[in-house]
C-alpha positions in Angstrom: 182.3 117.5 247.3 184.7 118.3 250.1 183.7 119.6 253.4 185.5 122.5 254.3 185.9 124.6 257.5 186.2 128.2 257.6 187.0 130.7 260.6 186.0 133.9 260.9 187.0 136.9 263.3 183.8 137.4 265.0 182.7 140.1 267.8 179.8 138.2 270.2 178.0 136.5 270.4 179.3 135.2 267.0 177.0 133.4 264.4 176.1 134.7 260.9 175.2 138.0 262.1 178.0 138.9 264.2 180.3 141.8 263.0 183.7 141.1 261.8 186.4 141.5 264.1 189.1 143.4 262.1 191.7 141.9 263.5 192.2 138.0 263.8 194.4 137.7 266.9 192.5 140.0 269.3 188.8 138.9 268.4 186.5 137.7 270.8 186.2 134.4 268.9 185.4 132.4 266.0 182.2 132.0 263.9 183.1 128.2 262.3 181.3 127.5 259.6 181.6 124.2 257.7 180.8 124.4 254.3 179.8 121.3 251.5 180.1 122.4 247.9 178.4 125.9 248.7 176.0 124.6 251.0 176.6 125.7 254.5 175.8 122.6 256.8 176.6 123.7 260.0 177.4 127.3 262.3 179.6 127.4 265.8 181.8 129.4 267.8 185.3 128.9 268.9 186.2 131.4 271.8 190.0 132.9 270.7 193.2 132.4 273.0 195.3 134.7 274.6 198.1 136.0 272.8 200.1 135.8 276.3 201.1 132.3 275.2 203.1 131.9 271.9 202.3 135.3 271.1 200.5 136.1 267.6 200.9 132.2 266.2 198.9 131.0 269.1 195.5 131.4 267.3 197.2 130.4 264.1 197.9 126.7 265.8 194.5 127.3 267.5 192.8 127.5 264.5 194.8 124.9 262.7 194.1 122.2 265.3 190.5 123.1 265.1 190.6 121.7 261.5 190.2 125.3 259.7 191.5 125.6 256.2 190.0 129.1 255.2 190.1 131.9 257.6 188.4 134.9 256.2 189.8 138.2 258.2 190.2 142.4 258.1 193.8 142.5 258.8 196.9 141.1 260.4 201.0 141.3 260.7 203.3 139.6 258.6 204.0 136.6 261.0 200.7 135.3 261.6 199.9 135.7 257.4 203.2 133.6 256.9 202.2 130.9 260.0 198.9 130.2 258.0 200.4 129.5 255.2 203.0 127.2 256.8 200.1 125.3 258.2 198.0 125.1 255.0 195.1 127.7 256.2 194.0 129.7 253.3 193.6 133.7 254.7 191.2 136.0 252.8 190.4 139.6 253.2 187.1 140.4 254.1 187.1 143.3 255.9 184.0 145.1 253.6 181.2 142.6 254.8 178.4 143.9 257.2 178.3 140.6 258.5 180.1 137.7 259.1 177.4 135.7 257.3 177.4 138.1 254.1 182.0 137.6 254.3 181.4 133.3 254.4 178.2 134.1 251.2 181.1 136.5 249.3 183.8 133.7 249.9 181.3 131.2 248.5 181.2 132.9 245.5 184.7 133.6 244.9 184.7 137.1 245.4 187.0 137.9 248.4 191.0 138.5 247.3 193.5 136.8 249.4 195.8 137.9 251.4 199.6 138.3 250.4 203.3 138.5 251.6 203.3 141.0 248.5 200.4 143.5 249.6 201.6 144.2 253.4 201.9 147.6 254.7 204.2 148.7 258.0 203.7 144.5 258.8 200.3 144.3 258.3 198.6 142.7 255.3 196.6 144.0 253.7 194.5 144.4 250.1 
């Protein structure tokens, strides 16, 4: 089984209970959970950069150098969606969950719809 590492847009302090920051880019940081199979092994926070430098596709190179290949998020513009997928980072929509920990259990169990270049709205995508 692979290990996988997954991001989510977190208010703090982060962890499984945090709530879900609706918008990737101006959270307050990352809950990072790494995943075996559906086991989670392990929970952390990465604090978020500013967008001052390289605007919205700073986080999405934050996050890719961080390892992340599954980003689980409420919403965000066309660019950033498009970045992810240029550097392999799958983005889901989980926007619904009460918790960050109940968004990572829904994604476990391949519930949560991805986002799409087809299902954007004024630049934002969204389901």
């Amino acid at each position: 089984m692979d290990t996988l590492i997954i991001a989510i847009p977190s208010e703090n302090p982060g962890g499984l209970d945090a709530a879900i920051g609706q918008h990737f880019g101006h959270c307050d940081l990352y809950t990072i959970v790494v995943v075996k199979g559906r086991e989670i092994q392990s929970v952390g926070i990465l604090p978020n950069v500013p967008h001052q430098q390289g605007g919205c596709m700073a986080p999405v190179n934050h996050l890719a150098s961080n390892g992340v290949k599954v980003l689980i998020a409420g919403g965000m513009g066309l660019r950033p969606l498009m970045g992810f997928q240029q550097v392999g980072v799958r983005v889901v929509y989980g926007s619904g969950a009460p918790s960050v920990g109940h968004a990572v259990e829904a994604f476990l169990m391949g519930t949560l719809p991805a986002f799409s270049t087809e299902n954007t709205c004024g630049g934002t995508a969204q389901v």
